[in-house]
N, C-alpha and C positions, 0 to 999 in steps of 0.2 A: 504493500500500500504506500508504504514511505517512495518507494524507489522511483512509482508510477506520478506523484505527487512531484518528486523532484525531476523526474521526464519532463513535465505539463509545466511548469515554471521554466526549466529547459527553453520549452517550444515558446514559448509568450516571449521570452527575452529574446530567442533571435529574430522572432517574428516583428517585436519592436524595435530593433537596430535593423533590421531591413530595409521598416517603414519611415525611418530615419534618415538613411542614408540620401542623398542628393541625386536630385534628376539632372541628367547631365545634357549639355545642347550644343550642338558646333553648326555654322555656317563659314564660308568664305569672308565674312566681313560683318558690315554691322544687320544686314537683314533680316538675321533668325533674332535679331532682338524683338522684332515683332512678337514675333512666336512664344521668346522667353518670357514677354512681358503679357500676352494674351492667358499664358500658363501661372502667370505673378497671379491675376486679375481670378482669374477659374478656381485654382488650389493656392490659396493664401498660406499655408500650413509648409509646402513643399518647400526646401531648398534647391537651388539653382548653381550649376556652375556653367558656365559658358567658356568658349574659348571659338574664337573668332581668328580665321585664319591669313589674317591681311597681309601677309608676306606672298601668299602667292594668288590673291583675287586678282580679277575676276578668277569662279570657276568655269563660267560658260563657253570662253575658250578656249579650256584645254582639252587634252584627250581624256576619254573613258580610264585611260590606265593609268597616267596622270593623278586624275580625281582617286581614282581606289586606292593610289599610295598615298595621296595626302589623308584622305577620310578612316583610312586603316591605322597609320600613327596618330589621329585625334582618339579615334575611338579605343588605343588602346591606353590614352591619357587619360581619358576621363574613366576609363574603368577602373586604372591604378589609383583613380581619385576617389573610389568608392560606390561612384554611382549605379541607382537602381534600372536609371533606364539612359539608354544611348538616342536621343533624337535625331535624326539628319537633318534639321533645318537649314536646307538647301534643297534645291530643284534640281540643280545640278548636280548633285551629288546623291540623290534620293534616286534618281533616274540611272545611274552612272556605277552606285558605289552598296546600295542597301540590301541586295541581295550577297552579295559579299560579306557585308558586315554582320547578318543576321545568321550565316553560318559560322563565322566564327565567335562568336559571340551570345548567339541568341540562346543558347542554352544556360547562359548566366544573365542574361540583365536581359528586360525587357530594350529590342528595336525597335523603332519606329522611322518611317518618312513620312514624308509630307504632301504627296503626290495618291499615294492610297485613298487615306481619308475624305478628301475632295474628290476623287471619283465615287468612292460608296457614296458621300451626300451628292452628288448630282446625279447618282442612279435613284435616288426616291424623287426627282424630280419631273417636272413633264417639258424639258425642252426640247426644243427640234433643232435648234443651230447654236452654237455656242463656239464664243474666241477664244484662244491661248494665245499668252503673249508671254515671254522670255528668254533665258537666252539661248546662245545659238546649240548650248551643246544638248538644254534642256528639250529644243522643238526639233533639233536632228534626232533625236532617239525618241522620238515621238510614241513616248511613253503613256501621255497623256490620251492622245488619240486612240491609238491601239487598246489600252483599258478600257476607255468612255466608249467604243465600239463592241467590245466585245461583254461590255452590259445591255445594251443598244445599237444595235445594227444600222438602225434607221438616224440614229443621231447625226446632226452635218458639226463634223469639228473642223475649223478653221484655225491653224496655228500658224502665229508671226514671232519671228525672232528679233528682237529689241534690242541688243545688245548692247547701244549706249546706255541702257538706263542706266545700271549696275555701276558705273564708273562715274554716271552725274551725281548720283546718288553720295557715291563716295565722296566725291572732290565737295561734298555739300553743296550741287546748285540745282537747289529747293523752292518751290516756290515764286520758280522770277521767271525774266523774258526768255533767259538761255532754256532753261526744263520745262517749261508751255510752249514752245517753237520745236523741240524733238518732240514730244510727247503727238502734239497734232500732226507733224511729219508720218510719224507710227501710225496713229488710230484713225486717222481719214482715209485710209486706204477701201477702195471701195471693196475688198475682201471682206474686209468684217461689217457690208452693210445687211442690215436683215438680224442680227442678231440679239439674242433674249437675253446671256448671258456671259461674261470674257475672266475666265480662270486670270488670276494674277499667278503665274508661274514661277514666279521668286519672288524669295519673303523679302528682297529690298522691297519690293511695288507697293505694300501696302503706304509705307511711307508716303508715297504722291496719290494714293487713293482719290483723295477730295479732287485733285489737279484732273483724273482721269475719269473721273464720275463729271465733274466740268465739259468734257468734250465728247460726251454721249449724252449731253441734256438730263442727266439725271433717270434716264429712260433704260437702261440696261443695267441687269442687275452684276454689282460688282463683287466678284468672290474672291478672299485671299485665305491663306489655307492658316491664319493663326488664329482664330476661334475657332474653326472645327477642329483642326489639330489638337487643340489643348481639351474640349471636350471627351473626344476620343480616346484623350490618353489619362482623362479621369477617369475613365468609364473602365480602359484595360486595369489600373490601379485598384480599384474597386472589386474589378472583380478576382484578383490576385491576396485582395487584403492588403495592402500595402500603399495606400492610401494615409498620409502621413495630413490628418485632418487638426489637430491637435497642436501642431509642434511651432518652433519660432523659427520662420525665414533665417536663411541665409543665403544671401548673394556671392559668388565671385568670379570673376571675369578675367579672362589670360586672350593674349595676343601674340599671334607670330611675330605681331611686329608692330608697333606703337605707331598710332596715329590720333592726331585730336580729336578729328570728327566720330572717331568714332566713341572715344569718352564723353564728346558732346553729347549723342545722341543715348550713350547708357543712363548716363544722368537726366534725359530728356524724358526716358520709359522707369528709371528707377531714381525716386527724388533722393536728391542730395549728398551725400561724399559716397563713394563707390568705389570697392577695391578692384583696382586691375595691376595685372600682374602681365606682363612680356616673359613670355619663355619660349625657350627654344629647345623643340622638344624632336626634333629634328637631327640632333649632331649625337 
Protein backbone atom coordinates (compact mmCIF):
# COMPACT_ATOMS: atom_id res chain seq x y z
CA UNK A 1 0.00 0.00 0.00
CA UNK A 2 2.92 2.22 1.01
CA UNK A 3 4.95 1.49 -2.18
CA UNK A 4 1.76 2.02 -4.50
CA UNK A 5 1.08 5.54 -2.46
CA UNK A 6 4.72 6.45 -3.05
CA UNK A 7 4.27 5.32 -7.09
CA UNK A 8 1.09 7.90 -7.26
CA UNK A 9 3.05 10.82 -5.76
CA UNK A 10 5.97 9.57 -8.08
CA UNK A 11 3.47 10.08 -11.05
CA UNK A 12 1.89 13.71 -9.99
CA UNK A 13 5.45 15.20 -9.54
CA UNK A 14 6.66 14.22 -12.92
CA UNK A 15 3.48 14.84 -14.26
CA UNK A 16 3.83 18.48 -12.76
CA UNK A 17 7.43 19.27 -13.82
CA UNK A 18 6.23 18.24 -17.23
CA UNK A 19 3.42 20.76 -17.01
CA UNK A 20 6.00 23.14 -16.14
CA UNK A 21 8.52 22.97 -18.39
CA UNK A 22 8.46 25.72 -21.22
CA UNK A 23 6.81 25.68 -24.66
CA UNK A 24 9.43 26.32 -26.91
CA UNK A 25 9.13 28.56 -30.50
CA UNK A 26 11.66 29.25 -33.40
CA UNK A 27 11.11 31.28 -36.58
CA UNK A 28 13.75 32.98 -38.92
CA UNK A 29 13.37 36.36 -37.24
CA UNK A 30 10.91 38.20 -35.55
CA UNK A 31 7.53 36.66 -37.20
CA UNK A 32 6.74 33.69 -34.98
CA UNK A 33 6.59 36.54 -32.26
CA UNK A 34 3.01 36.68 -33.54
CA UNK A 35 2.58 33.32 -32.72
CA UNK A 36 4.46 33.49 -29.24
CA UNK A 37 2.51 36.21 -28.31
CA UNK A 38 -1.07 34.87 -29.67
CA UNK A 39 0.01 31.70 -27.32
CA UNK A 40 1.06 34.67 -24.34
CA UNK A 41 -2.72 35.88 -24.82
CA UNK A 42 -4.52 31.99 -25.00
CA UNK A 43 -2.27 30.06 -22.00
CA UNK A 44 -1.34 32.88 -19.64
CA UNK A 45 0.18 30.15 -17.35
CA UNK A 46 2.76 28.77 -20.02
CA UNK A 47 6.20 29.76 -20.29
CA UNK A 48 7.88 30.60 -23.44
CA UNK A 49 11.37 30.49 -24.80
CA UNK A 50 11.95 31.60 -28.29
CA UNK A 51 14.91 31.83 -30.37
CA UNK A 52 14.76 33.70 -33.60
CA UNK A 53 17.11 32.88 -36.19
CA UNK A 54 18.30 36.26 -37.62
CA UNK A 55 21.78 35.26 -38.71
CA UNK A 56 20.50 33.49 -41.53
CA UNK A 57 16.77 35.18 -42.48
CA UNK A 58 15.17 35.25 -44.71
CA UNK A 59 14.20 31.43 -44.72
CA UNK A 60 12.15 31.73 -47.87
CA UNK A 61 15.05 31.69 -49.98
CA UNK A 62 16.97 29.17 -49.03
CA UNK A 63 16.92 25.47 -49.86
CA UNK A 64 14.72 22.78 -48.32
CA UNK A 65 18.00 21.27 -46.96
CA UNK A 66 19.39 24.59 -45.84
CA UNK A 67 16.13 25.07 -43.73
CA UNK A 68 16.25 21.21 -42.04
CA UNK A 69 19.87 22.15 -40.98
CA UNK A 70 19.19 25.21 -39.41
CA UNK A 71 15.59 24.05 -37.87
CA UNK A 72 17.33 20.78 -36.77
CA UNK A 73 20.07 22.80 -34.48
CA UNK A 74 17.04 25.14 -33.08
CA UNK A 75 15.02 22.29 -32.31
CA UNK A 76 17.73 20.58 -30.69
CA UNK A 77 18.39 23.89 -28.57
CA UNK A 78 15.21 24.34 -27.34
CA UNK A 79 14.85 20.64 -26.33
CA UNK A 80 18.37 20.97 -24.40
CA UNK A 81 16.26 24.00 -22.87
CA UNK A 82 13.63 21.63 -21.49
CA UNK A 83 10.85 22.31 -23.54
CA UNK A 84 7.57 20.49 -23.64
CA UNK A 85 6.77 21.30 -27.11
CA UNK A 86 8.90 22.33 -30.22
CA UNK A 87 6.73 24.82 -32.52
CA UNK A 88 7.86 25.72 -36.03
CA UNK A 89 6.72 29.05 -36.30
CA UNK A 90 7.67 29.50 -39.72
CA UNK A 91 6.15 28.69 -43.03
CA UNK A 92 9.13 28.12 -44.34
CA UNK A 93 10.37 25.90 -42.29
CA UNK A 94 6.96 24.08 -41.27
CA UNK A 95 6.77 23.30 -45.16
CA UNK A 96 10.41 22.48 -45.54
CA UNK A 97 11.78 21.04 -42.14
CA UNK A 98 8.49 19.46 -39.74
CA UNK A 99 8.32 16.21 -40.84
CA UNK A 100 11.81 15.85 -40.06
CA UNK A 101 11.78 17.32 -36.80
CA UNK A 102 8.62 15.35 -35.80
CA UNK A 103 10.61 12.06 -36.25
CA UNK A 104 13.22 12.87 -34.46
CA UNK A 105 11.85 14.20 -32.00
CA UNK A 106 8.28 13.73 -31.78
CA UNK A 107 8.42 10.93 -29.45
CA UNK A 108 9.76 13.23 -26.61
CA UNK A 109 8.17 16.76 -26.82
CA UNK A 110 5.06 17.44 -28.49
CA UNK A 111 5.74 19.17 -32.72
CA UNK A 112 3.86 21.29 -34.04
CA UNK A 113 3.79 23.70 -37.56
CA UNK A 114 1.88 26.05 -38.57
CA UNK A 115 0.60 25.39 -41.96
CA UNK A 116 -1.56 22.02 -40.43
CA UNK A 117 -3.76 23.86 -38.20
CA UNK A 118 -4.85 26.54 -40.89
CA UNK A 119 -5.77 23.82 -43.27
CA UNK A 120 -7.94 21.68 -40.68
CA UNK A 121 -9.74 25.36 -39.87
CA UNK A 122 -10.27 26.03 -43.44
CA UNK A 123 -11.60 22.51 -44.09
CA UNK A 124 -14.64 23.29 -41.65
CA UNK A 125 -15.11 26.16 -43.90
CA UNK A 126 -17.25 26.63 -47.16
CA UNK A 127 -14.85 28.44 -49.48
CA UNK A 128 -14.47 28.10 -53.01
CA UNK A 129 -11.39 30.34 -53.83
CA UNK A 130 -8.87 31.32 -51.59
CA UNK A 131 -5.12 33.23 -51.73
CA UNK A 132 -1.71 32.39 -50.31
CA UNK A 133 0.76 34.76 -50.03
CA UNK A 134 4.41 34.19 -48.92
CA UNK A 135 7.59 33.26 -49.43
CA UNK A 136 9.15 31.89 -52.25
CA UNK A 137 10.22 28.67 -50.72
CA UNK A 138 6.87 28.41 -48.63
CA UNK A 139 4.58 28.76 -52.30
CA UNK A 140 7.36 26.43 -54.37
CA UNK A 141 6.56 23.55 -52.01
CA UNK A 142 3.01 24.24 -52.39
CA UNK A 143 2.30 22.65 -49.29
CA UNK A 144 -0.54 24.68 -48.73
CA UNK A 145 -2.30 23.83 -51.86
CA UNK A 146 -1.75 20.28 -52.16
CA UNK A 147 -3.26 19.84 -48.30
CA UNK A 148 -6.34 22.57 -48.90
CA UNK A 149 -6.83 20.10 -52.03
CA UNK A 150 -6.76 17.06 -50.81
CA UNK A 151 -9.44 18.02 -48.11
CA UNK A 152 -11.34 19.60 -51.19
CA UNK A 153 -10.84 18.97 -54.44
CA UNK A 154 -13.18 21.59 -55.77
CA UNK A 155 -11.35 24.40 -53.72
CA UNK A 156 -9.54 27.14 -56.27
CA UNK A 157 -6.04 27.82 -54.36
CA UNK A 158 -4.40 30.79 -55.68
CA UNK A 159 -0.64 31.05 -54.31
CA UNK A 160 1.77 34.36 -54.75
CA UNK A 161 5.02 34.54 -53.58
CA UNK A 162 5.87 37.89 -51.76
CA UNK A 163 9.12 37.64 -50.95
CA UNK A 164 9.91 41.21 -50.19
CA UNK A 165 7.78 41.34 -47.26
CA UNK A 166 9.93 39.28 -44.93
CA UNK A 167 12.88 41.70 -45.28
CA UNK A 168 10.47 45.14 -45.13
CA UNK A 169 9.21 43.70 -42.35
CA UNK A 170 12.73 43.38 -40.81
CA UNK A 171 14.54 46.43 -41.85
CA UNK A 172 11.05 47.92 -39.91
CA UNK A 173 9.40 49.74 -42.93
CA UNK A 174 5.82 49.43 -41.31
CA UNK A 175 3.29 51.36 -41.91
CA UNK A 176 4.50 54.00 -44.57
CA UNK A 177 4.64 54.98 -48.27
CA UNK A 178 7.66 52.29 -48.86
CA UNK A 179 5.20 48.95 -47.33
CA UNK A 180 1.72 50.25 -48.83
CA UNK A 181 3.56 50.63 -52.57
CA UNK A 182 4.92 46.77 -52.28
CA UNK A 183 2.10 45.44 -50.40
CA UNK A 184 -0.46 46.81 -53.51
CA UNK A 185 2.23 45.92 -56.13
CA UNK A 186 1.56 42.11 -54.59
CA UNK A 187 -2.21 42.15 -53.94
CA UNK A 188 -3.65 44.00 -57.05
CA UNK A 189 -2.69 41.23 -59.03
CA UNK A 190 -5.63 40.26 -60.88
CA UNK A 191 -4.82 36.53 -59.78
CA UNK A 192 -6.37 36.83 -56.57
CA UNK A 193 -9.51 38.73 -57.95
CA UNK A 194 -12.64 36.79 -56.82
CA UNK A 195 -11.40 35.69 -53.63
CA UNK A 196 -13.33 34.87 -50.16
CA UNK A 197 -10.36 34.37 -48.33
CA UNK A 198 -5.91 34.97 -48.41
CA UNK A 199 -3.97 32.59 -45.91
CA UNK A 200 -1.08 34.81 -44.55
CA UNK A 201 1.66 32.22 -45.15
CA UNK A 202 4.27 33.66 -42.74
CA UNK A 203 3.94 34.77 -39.34
CA UNK A 204 5.89 38.17 -40.31
CA UNK A 205 2.38 39.10 -42.24
CA UNK A 206 0.30 39.36 -39.41
CA UNK A 207 2.31 42.27 -38.49
CA UNK A 208 0.84 44.43 -41.68
CA UNK A 209 -2.58 42.62 -41.39
CA UNK A 210 -4.43 46.19 -40.99
CA UNK A 211 -2.09 47.48 -44.18
CA UNK A 212 -3.44 44.22 -46.00
CA UNK A 213 -7.19 44.17 -44.90
CA UNK A 214 -6.72 48.01 -46.22
CA UNK A 215 -6.21 46.89 -49.96
CA UNK A 216 -9.01 44.26 -50.12
CA UNK A 217 -11.64 46.96 -48.73
CA UNK A 218 -12.10 45.12 -45.68
CA UNK A 219 -14.12 42.44 -47.82
CA UNK A 220 -11.97 39.21 -47.73
CA UNK A 221 -11.59 37.47 -44.81
CA UNK A 222 -7.92 37.66 -43.52
CA UNK A 223 -6.38 34.58 -41.92
CA UNK A 224 -2.87 34.24 -40.05
CA UNK A 225 -2.07 31.20 -38.44
CA UNK A 226 -1.25 32.76 -34.68
CA UNK A 227 -4.68 32.25 -33.01
CA UNK A 228 -5.57 29.08 -34.59
CA UNK A 229 -2.09 27.90 -33.85
CA UNK A 230 -2.15 28.68 -30.38
CA UNK A 231 -5.68 27.25 -29.81
CA UNK A 232 -4.68 24.05 -31.28
CA UNK A 233 -1.95 23.71 -29.25
CA UNK A 234 -4.02 24.36 -26.14
CA UNK A 235 -6.22 21.99 -27.06
CA UNK A 236 -3.13 19.14 -27.91
CA UNK A 237 -1.84 20.24 -24.07
CA UNK A 238 -5.04 19.49 -22.67
CA UNK A 239 -5.51 16.72 -23.95
CA UNK A 240 -1.87 15.34 -22.89
CA UNK A 241 -2.52 16.90 -19.26
CA UNK A 242 0.20 19.08 -19.58
CA UNK A 243 -1.50 22.16 -19.64
CA UNK A 244 0.42 24.24 -17.21
CA UNK A 245 -2.95 26.59 -16.26
CA UNK A 246 -1.60 27.55 -12.88
CA UNK A 247 1.88 28.49 -13.20
CA UNK A 248 3.86 32.02 -13.48
CA UNK A 249 5.17 33.01 -17.04
CA UNK A 250 8.26 33.09 -18.09
CA UNK A 251 9.69 34.67 -21.14
CA UNK A 252 13.16 34.26 -22.95
CA UNK A 253 14.28 35.00 -26.08
CA UNK A 254 17.87 34.16 -27.93
CA UNK A 255 19.12 35.21 -31.31
CA UNK A 256 21.57 34.14 -33.95
CA UNK A 257 22.20 37.40 -34.13
CA UNK A 258 21.27 40.68 -32.42
CA UNK A 259 19.24 43.15 -34.03
CA UNK A 260 17.14 46.13 -32.75
CA UNK A 261 14.15 45.72 -34.52
CA UNK A 262 13.62 42.84 -33.42
CA UNK A 263 14.00 43.79 -29.49
CA UNK A 264 11.77 46.48 -30.61
CA UNK A 265 9.17 44.55 -31.75
CA UNK A 266 9.55 41.63 -28.55
CA UNK A 267 8.81 44.45 -26.36
CA UNK A 268 6.06 45.73 -28.70
CA UNK A 269 4.08 41.97 -28.08
CA UNK A 270 5.70 41.58 -24.49
CA UNK A 271 5.45 44.85 -22.25
CA UNK A 272 8.53 46.02 -20.84
CA UNK A 273 12.20 44.90 -20.17
CA UNK A 274 12.78 41.41 -21.97
CA UNK A 275 15.59 39.06 -21.63
CA UNK A 276 17.23 38.30 -24.90
CA UNK A 277 20.04 36.60 -25.16
CA UNK A 278 22.45 36.06 -28.63
CA UNK A 279 23.88 32.66 -28.83
CA UNK A 280 25.55 30.90 -31.11
CA UNK A 281 24.55 27.62 -31.11
CA UNK A 282 25.94 26.80 -34.28
CA UNK A 283 29.91 26.45 -33.63
Amino acid sequence: MLSSHKEAIKLYTNKMALKNQPIGIFDSGVGGLTVANAIKQALPGESLIYFGDTAHLPYGDKSAEAIIGYSSKIADFLVGQNAKVVLIACNSASASAYEHLKEIHGDRVIVMDVIDPVVDFIGMKNYSKIGVIGTKRTIESATYAKKLNRINPDLDVVSLPTPLLVPMIEEGFIFDDISNAILRAYLTTPKLNGIEALILGCTHYPIIRNQINKIFNFEVDILDTAGIVSSILKKRLEERDLLNDTGKAKYSFYVSDYTPFFEKIARMFFDGDILLEKSDIWS
